[in-house]
C-alpha positions in Angstrom: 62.3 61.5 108.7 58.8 63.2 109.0 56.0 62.1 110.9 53.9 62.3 107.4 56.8 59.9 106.0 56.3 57.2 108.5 52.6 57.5 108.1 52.9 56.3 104.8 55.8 53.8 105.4 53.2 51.9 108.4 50.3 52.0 106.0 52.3 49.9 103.0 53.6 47.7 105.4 51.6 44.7 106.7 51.6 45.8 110.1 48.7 44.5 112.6 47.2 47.8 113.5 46.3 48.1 109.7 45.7 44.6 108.9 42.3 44.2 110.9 40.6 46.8 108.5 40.6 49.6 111.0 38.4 47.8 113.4 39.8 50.0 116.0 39.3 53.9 115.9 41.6 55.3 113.2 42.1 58.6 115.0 43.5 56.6 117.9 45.7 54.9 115.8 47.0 57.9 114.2 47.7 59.2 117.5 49.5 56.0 118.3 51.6 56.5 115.2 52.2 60.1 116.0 53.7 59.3 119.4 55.8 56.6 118.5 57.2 58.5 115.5 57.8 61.2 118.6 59.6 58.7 120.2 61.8 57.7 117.7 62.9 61.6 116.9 63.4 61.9 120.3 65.9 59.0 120.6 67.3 59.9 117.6 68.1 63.8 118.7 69.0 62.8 122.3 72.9 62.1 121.3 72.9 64.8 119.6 71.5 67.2 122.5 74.3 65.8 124.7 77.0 66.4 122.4 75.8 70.3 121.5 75.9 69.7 125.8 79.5 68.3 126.1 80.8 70.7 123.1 79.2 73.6 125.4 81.1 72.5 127.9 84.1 72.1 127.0 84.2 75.5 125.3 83.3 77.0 128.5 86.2 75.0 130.3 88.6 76.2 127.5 87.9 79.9 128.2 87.9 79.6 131.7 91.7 78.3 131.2 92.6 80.6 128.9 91.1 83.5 131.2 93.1 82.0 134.0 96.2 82.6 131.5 95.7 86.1 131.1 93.7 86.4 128.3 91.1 89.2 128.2 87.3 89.0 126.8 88.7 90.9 123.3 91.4 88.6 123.0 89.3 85.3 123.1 86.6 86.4 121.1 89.5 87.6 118.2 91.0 84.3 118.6 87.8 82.5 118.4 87.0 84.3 115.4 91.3 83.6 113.8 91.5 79.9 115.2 88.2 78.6 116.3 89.9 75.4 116.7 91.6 76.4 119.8 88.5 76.6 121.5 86.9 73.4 120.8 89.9 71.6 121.8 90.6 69.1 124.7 91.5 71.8 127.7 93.0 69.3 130.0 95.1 67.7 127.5 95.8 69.7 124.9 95.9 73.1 126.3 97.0 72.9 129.9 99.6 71.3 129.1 101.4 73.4 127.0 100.2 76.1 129.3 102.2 74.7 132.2 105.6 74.1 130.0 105.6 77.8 129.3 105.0 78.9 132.5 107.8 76.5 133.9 110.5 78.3 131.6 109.2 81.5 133.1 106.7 83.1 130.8 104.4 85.6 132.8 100.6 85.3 131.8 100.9 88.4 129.4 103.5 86.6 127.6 101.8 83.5 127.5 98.4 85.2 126.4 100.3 87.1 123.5 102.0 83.6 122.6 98.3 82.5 121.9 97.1 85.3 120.4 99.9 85.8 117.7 100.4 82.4 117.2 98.0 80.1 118.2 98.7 77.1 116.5 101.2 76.5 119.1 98.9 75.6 121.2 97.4 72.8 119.3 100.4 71.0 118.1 102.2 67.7 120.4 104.1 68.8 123.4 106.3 65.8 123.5 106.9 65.7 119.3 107.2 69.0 118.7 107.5 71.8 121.1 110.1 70.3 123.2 112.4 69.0 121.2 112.3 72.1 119.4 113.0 74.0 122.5 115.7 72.1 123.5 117.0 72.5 119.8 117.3 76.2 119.8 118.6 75.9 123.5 121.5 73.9 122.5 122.1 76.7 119.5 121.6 79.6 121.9 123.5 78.6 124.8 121.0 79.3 127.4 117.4 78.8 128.1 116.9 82.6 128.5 117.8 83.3 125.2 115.8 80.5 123.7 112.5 82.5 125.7 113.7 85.5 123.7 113.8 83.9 120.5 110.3 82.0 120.9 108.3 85.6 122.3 109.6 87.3 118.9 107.8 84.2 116.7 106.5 81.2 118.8 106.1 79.5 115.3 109.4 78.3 115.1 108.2 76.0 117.8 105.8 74.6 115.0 108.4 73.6 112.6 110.6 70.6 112.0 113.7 72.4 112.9 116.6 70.3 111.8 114.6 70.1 108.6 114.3 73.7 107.8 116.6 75.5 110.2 119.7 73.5 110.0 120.2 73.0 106.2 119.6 77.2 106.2 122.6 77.8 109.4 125.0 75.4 107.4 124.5 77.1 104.4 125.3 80.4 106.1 128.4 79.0 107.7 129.4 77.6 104.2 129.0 81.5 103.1 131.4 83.0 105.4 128.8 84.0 108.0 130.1 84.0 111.4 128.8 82.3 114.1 128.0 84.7 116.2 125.9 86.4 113.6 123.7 83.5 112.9 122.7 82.7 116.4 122.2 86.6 117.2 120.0 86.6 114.6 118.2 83.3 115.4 117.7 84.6 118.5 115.9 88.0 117.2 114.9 87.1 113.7 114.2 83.3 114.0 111.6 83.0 111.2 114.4 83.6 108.7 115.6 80.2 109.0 112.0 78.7 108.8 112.4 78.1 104.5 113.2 75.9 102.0 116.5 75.3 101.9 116.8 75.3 98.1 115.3 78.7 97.8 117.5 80.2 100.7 120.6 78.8 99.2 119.8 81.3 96.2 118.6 84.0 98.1 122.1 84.1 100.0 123.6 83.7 96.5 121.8 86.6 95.2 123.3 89.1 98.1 126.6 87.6 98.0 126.4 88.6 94.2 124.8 92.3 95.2 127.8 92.5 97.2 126.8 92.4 100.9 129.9 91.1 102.9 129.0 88.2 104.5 130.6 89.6 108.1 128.4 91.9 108.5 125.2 92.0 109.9 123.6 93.3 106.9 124.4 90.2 104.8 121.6 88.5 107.1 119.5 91.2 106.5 119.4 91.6 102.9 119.1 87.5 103.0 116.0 88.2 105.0 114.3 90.9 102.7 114.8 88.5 99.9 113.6 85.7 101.0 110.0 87.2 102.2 109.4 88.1 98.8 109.4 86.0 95.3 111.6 87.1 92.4 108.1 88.6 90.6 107.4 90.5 93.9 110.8 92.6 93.4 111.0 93.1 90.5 107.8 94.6 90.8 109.0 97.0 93.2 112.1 97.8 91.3 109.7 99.2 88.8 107.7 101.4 91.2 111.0 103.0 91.9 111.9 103.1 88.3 108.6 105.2 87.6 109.6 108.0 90.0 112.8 108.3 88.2 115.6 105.8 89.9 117.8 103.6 87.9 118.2 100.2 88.4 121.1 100.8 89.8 120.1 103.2 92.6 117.6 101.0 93.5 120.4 98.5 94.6 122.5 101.4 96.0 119.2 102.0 98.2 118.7 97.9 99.1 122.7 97.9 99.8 122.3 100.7 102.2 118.9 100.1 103.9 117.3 96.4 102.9 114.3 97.1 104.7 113.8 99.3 102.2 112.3 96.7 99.6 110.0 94.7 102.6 107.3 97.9 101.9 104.8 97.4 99.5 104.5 99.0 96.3 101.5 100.9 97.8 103.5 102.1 100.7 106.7 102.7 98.2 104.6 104.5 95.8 102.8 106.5 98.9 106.1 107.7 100.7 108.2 108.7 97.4 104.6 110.4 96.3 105.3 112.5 99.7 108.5 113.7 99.9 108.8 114.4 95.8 105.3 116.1 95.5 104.4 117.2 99.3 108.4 118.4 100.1 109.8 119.1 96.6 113.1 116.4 96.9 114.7 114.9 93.9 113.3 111.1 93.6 117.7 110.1 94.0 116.9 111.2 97.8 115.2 108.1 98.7 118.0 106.1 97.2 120.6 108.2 99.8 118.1 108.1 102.7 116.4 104.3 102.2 115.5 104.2 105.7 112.5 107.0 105.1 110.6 104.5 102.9 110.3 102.1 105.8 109.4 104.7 108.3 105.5 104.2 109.2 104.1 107.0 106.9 100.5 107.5 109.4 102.6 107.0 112.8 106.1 109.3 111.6 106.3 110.9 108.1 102.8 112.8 107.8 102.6 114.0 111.3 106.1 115.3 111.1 105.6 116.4 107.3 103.0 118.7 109.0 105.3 120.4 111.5 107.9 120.8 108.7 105.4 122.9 106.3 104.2 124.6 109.0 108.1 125.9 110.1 108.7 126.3 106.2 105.6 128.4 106.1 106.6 130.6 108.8 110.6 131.3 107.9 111.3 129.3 110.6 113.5 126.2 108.8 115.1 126.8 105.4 113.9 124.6 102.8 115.2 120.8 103.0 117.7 121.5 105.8 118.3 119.0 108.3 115.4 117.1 106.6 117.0 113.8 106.8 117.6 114.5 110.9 113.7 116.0 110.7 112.4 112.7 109.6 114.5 110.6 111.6 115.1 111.6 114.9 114.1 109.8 117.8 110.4 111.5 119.4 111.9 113.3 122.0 114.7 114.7 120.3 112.4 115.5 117.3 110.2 117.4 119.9 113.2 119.4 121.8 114.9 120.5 118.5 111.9 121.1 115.7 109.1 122.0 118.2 109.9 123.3 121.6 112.5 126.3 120.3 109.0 127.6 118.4 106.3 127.5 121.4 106.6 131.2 121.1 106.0 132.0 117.4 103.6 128.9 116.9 101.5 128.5 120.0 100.0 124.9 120.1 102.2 123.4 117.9 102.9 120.5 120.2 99.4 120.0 120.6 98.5 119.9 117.0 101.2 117.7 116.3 100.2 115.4 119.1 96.5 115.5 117.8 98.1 114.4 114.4 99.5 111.4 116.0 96.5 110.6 118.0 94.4 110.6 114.3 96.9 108.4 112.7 96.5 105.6 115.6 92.6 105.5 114.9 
């Protein structure tokens, strides 16, 4: 309320310092308004200075404990920015606690501080309620605490989840499929956030691959179960038809997804970019992506264009014949990349290496 406001307020009202017709000095009585309006403001904002105080605080207490932890300057100030709420939370009780728990199963400070970063809600939800009974869920499934640790650093969420709500329903069906055992826990262990889902739609998406004709003893039945359920059935059809426009039938697209699942987890950007390379940039037949799946999940900035370079640059030279060993070019490991396309030509190519390193170093900024 402004001072002006309460000016007027004192003058309707029937108060005693205006009902004596101003026999004292009205400047002084002004003045006495003025101050006791001050007055009033000031009690008013005082609460409100020591909460901003206490709020302060504790977000200086909260980064202290999270520094303690292991996490870097960069690393708060991106998670402040992600999941501010983690910072104006209770550090003694709702941090510290968790912090403790996860450095009792073992976790280093690195692993803790990625834990927050990637997945900070963690941190925030009940201790008691939640994350331990959920440890001690995919414990019992695993076997052994160690494995459970391994299963939590590849996606702490699962921790977040009502497990025997979403995970169980999703392992019986499985079982019910002719998945064995020891495929289902390998891959809760590695790929947990598969069995974070409705149940409903993950019954269909294992129906769909069982249909597809993935056998459910192998490893690639999970897989392809996976890929399907990370996208709706709008999203893959969508990518079917990229494919279709650089000349693959329907069919070879679920040659391709047999083969290499991964295959349809790219985007249509990425899909559209890699087949864009190696039918325009190396002169394949479109069919080769449906033999080699495998290239059209390969990081296009980290593996394909880098190496794409060194291959035209050989081609160029006489020194590779045209779409030999290009599948073994594309996907050999680095250092057996390097000893068998690069090293043999240090002679004819000087700085090859170092071109090809500087190409790597451009597609990391």
């Amino acid at each position: 309320m402004s001072n002006l406001f309460r000016v007027i307020l004192l003058l309707k009202s029937p108060s005693p310092v205006f009902s004596q017709g101003f026999s004292g000095s009205p400047l002084k009585s002004l003045r006495f308004l003025s101050t006791s309006s001050e007055i009033v403001s000031s009690t008013e904002s005082a609460p409100l200075a020591s909460n901003a105080a206490q709020l302060k605080n504790k977000r200086k207490a909260v980064i202290a404990l999270l520094a303690d932890y292991g996490l870097s300057e960069s690393q708060i100030s991106v998670l402040d920015k992600r999941y501010p709420q983690i910072l104006s939370a209770n550090p003694e009780k709702t941090l510290l606690p968790k912090l403790l728990f996860f450095r009792s199963k073992g976790l280093s400070s690195p692993e803790i501080a990625k834990m927050v970063c990637s997945f900070p809600r963690v941190f925030i939800g009940s201790l008691d309620k939640r994350i331990i009974p959920n440890f001690k869920y995919i414990q019992a499934m695993l076997g052994s605490e160690e494995k459970t640790l391994v299963a939590i650093k590849r996606f702490a969420g699962i921790l977040t989840w009502d497990l025997r709500i979403s995970a169980g329903p999703s392992i019986e069906i499985l079982k019910q499929s002719g998945v064995p055992d020891s495929n289902i826990l390998k891959y809760l262990q590695f790929q947990p956030r598969l069995f974070l889902t409705n149940p409903i739609r993950f019954k269909e998406s294992v129906e769909r691959v069982t249909e597809m004709g993935f056998n459910p003893q192998q490893m690639q039945f999970l897989v392809a179960v996976f890929a399907l359920r990370s996208m709706t059935k709008s999203t893959w059809d969508k990518k079917v038809e990229v494919y279709r426009k650089w000349g693959l039938s329907e069919e070879e697209v679920r040659l391709a997804f047999r083969r290499y699942p991964w295959c349809m987890i790219a985007s249509e950007d990425k899909i559209n970019d890699v087949m864009d390379f190696f039918v325009n940039k190396i002169g394949c037949e479109s069919s080769f992506a449906a033999r080699r799946p495998i290239l059209i999940y390969r990081s296009l900035k980290k593996r394909i264009l880098p190496r794409g370079y060194v291959y035209q640059v050989l081609l160029s030279k006489g020194l590779i014949k045209n779409h030999k060993n290009l599948v073994l070019f594309f996907e050999s490991p680095e250092k057996p990349f390097i000893e068998k396309f690069i090293n043999p030509h240090k002679e004819q190519i000087p700085g090859l290496l170092e071109l090809y390193e500087e190409k790597l170093m451009d597609s990391r900024r």
